[in-house]
C-alpha positions in Angstrom: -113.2 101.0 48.7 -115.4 103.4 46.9 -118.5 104.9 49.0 -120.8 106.9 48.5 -124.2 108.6 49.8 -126.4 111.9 49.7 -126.7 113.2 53.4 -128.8 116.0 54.3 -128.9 118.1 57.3 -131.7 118.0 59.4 -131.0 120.6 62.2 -128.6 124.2 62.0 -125.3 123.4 60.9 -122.7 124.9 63.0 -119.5 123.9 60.8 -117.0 126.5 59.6 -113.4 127.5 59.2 -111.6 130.3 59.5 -114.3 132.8 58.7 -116.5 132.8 62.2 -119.8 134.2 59.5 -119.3 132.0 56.8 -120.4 128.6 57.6 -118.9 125.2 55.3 -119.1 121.7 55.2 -115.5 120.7 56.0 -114.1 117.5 55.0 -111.3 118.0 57.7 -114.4 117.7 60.1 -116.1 114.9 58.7 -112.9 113.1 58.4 -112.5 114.1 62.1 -116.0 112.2 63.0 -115.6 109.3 60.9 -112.0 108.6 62.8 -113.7 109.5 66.3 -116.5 106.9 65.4 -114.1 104.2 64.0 -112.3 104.3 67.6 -115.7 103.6 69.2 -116.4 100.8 67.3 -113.8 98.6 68.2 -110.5 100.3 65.9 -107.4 100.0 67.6 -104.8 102.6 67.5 -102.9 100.5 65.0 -105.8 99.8 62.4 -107.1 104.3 62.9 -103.4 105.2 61.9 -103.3 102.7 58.9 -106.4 103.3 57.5 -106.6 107.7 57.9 -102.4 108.1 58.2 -100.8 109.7 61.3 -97.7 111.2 62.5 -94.4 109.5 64.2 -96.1 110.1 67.6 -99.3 109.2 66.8 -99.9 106.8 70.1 -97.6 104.3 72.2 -96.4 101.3 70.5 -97.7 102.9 67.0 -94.2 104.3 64.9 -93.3 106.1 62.0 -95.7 108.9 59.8 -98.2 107.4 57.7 -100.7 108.8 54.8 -104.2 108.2 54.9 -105.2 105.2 52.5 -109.0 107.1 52.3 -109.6 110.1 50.3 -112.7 112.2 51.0 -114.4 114.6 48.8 -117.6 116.6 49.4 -119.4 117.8 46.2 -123.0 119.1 45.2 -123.7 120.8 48.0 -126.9 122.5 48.2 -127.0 124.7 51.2 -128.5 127.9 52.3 -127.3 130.5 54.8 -129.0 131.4 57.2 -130.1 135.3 57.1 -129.5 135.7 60.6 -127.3 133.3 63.1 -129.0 130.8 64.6 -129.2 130.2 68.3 -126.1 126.8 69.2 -129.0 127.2 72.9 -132.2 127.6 71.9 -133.6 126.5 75.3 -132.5 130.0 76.2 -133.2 133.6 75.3 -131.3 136.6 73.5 -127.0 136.6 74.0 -127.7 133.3 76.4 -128.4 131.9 72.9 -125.4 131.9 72.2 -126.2 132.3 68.0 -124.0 131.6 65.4 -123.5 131.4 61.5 -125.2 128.5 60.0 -126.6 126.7 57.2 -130.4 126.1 57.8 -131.7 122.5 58.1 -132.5 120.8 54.7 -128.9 121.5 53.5 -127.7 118.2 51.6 -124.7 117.3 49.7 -122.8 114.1 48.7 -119.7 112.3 50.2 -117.6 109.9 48.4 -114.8 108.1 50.4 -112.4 106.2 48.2 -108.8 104.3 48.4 -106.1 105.5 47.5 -102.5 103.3 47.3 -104.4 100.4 46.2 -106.9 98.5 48.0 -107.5 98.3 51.2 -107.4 95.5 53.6 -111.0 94.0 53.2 -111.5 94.0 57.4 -110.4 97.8 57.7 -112.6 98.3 54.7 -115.4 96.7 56.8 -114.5 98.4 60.0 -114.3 101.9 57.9 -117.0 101.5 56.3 -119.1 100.8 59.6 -118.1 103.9 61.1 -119.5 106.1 58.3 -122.9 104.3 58.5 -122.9 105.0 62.6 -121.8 108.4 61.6 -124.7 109.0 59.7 -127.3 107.2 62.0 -126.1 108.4 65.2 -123.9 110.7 64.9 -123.7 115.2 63.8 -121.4 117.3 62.3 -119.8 120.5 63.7 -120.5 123.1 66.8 -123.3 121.6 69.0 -122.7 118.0 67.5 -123.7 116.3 70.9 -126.7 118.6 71.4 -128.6 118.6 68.1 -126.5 120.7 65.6 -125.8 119.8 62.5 -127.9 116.1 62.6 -127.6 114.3 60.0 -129.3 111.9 57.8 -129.3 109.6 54.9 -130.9 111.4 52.2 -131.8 108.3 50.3 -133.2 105.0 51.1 -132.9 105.9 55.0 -134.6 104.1 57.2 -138.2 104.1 58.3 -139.0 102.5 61.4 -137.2 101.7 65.0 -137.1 97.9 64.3 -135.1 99.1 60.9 -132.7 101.5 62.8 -131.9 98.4 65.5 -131.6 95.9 62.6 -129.0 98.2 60.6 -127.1 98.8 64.0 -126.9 95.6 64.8 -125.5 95.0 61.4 -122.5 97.3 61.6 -121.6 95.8 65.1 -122.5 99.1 66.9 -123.1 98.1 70.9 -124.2 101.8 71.6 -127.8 101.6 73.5 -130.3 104.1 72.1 -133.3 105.5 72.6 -135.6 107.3 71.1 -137.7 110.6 73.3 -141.4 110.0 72.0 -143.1 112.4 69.8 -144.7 114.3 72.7 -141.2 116.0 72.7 -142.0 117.7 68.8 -141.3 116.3 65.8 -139.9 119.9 64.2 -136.0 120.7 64.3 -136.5 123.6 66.5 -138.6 121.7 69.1 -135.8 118.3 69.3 -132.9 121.1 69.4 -134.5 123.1 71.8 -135.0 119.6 73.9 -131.3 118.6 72.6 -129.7 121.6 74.4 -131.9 121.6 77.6 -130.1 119.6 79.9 -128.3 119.8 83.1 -125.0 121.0 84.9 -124.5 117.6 87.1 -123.4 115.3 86.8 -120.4 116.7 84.5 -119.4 113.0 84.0 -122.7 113.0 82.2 -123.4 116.2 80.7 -120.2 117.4 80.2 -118.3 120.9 81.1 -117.4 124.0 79.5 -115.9 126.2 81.8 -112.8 125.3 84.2 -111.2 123.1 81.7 -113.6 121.0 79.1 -114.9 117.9 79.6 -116.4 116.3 76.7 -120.4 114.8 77.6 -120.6 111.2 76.5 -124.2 111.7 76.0 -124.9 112.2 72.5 -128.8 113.6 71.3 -129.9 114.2 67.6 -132.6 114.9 64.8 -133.5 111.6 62.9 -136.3 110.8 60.3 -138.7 108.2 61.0 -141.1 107.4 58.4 -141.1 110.8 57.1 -141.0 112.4 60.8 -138.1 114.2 62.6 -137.3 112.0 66.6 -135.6 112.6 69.0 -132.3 110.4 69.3 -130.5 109.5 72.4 -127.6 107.5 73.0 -124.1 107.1 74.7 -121.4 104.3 75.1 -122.7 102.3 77.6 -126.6 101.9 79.5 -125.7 103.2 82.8 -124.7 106.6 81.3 -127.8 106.9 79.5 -130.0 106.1 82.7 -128.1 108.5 84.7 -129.0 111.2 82.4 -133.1 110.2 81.9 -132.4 110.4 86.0 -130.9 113.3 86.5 -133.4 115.0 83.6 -136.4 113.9 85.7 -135.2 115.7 88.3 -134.8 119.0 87.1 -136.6 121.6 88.8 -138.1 122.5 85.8 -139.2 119.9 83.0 -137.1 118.4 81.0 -138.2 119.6 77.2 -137.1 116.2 76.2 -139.6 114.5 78.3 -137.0 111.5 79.6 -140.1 109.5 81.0 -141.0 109.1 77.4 -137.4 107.7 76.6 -137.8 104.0 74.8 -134.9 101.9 74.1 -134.8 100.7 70.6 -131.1 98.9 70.3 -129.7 96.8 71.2 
């Protein structure tokens, strides 16, 4: 397997290490996504801990340490620093903001995934190779990943209209419905993130909790580029989720900045 592709960034990146000021494109995290996406397309326990290794205990039935068979390396990256941290809640004002370090959108830089140990098994190729396209189309990288940070996008030869995105979903065997908010929402990274991080405390099954123990939101909402112009991208594993949370939006006592009644179901 040998894969390649320039990604940029289309919204804040939130990603970083050890240093809380000095934000980094991590390959631990992007490793971290790829595996989380591979899962949700279908990978079993067995076929995640042969392709990216794992340890003895890695998940019932699933014995002994293994090393990944993929290598990942980051390389030209072109980013800049933001001079002052952006807000992970731009919906809100001052502290409530909750800023952070970042790079600022238009960062890019180049991933190459490649085998190591010899080849790999052509289907776990496939299957691996379908979760880094998903990755890029639907899913983020670091802090904020489900609420606009860090969106990213193909830098090259991306897609340009809805009927493309459905066609190339439908082509790596991702079920996911999506939807995309109408351009009425904004069509500039601070507008979609601003909408991306405006949403509600209930249901948490829906939106997700951060106090009194986490609970991850299945809801997922990013920056894409259609045709030269930024969208609003919604989508989550199943139809009923994502129709509970246009609901529940609609019903805010105060607008919705991602306008749910201008939600449109592109795929599947």
């Amino acid at each position: 397997m040998d894969w390649q592709k320039q990604i940029e960034v289309l919204s804040p990146l939130f990603n970083r290490g050890a240093f809380q000021n000095s934000p980094e494109i991590r390959v631990p995290s992007i490793r971290g996504m790829v595996r989380w996406w591979f899962r949700k397309l279908g990978g079993t326990a067995e076929e995640e801990k042969s392709v990216f290794g794992g340890m003895k205990n890695f998940a019932p039935r699933v014995d002994g340490v293994r090393a990944s068979q993929l290598t990942f390396r980051v390389s030209d990256i072109q980013a800049k620093k933001s001079p002052q941290d952006k807000p992970t809640l731009p919906h809100k004002h001052g502290g409530q903001s909750s800023p952070k370090a970042a790079f600022e959108p238009g960062a890019t830089f180049t991933l190459e995934v490649f085998s190591r140990f010899g080849s790999l098994d052509s289907q776990l190729e496939t299957k691996a190779r379908n979760a880094l396209e998903v990755w890029l189309l639907l899913g983020s990288l670091g802090l904020r990943a489900n609420r606009g940070g860090g969106s990213l996008w193909p830098k090259e030869n991306a897609l340009t209209t809805p009927e493309e995105l459905k066609s190339r979903l439908a082509e790596l065997k991702c079920p996911w419905p999506v939807y995309l908010a109408g351009t009425e929402v904004g069509t500039d990274w601070l507008s979609l993130q601003k909408a991306a991080t405006d949403t509600c405390e209930q249901p948490e099954s829906i939106f997700g909790r951060a106090r009194g123990g986490r609970l991850s939101s299945p809801l997922k909402i990013k920056a894409i580029r259609l045709n030269g112009t930024l969208r609003l991208l919604i989508t989550a594993p199943t139809e009923q989720i994502l129709q509970q949370a246009q609901q529940a939006l609609r019903n805010k006592p105060t607008p919705a900045l991602s306008k749910p009644g201008t939600w449109k179901k592109i795929s599947p």
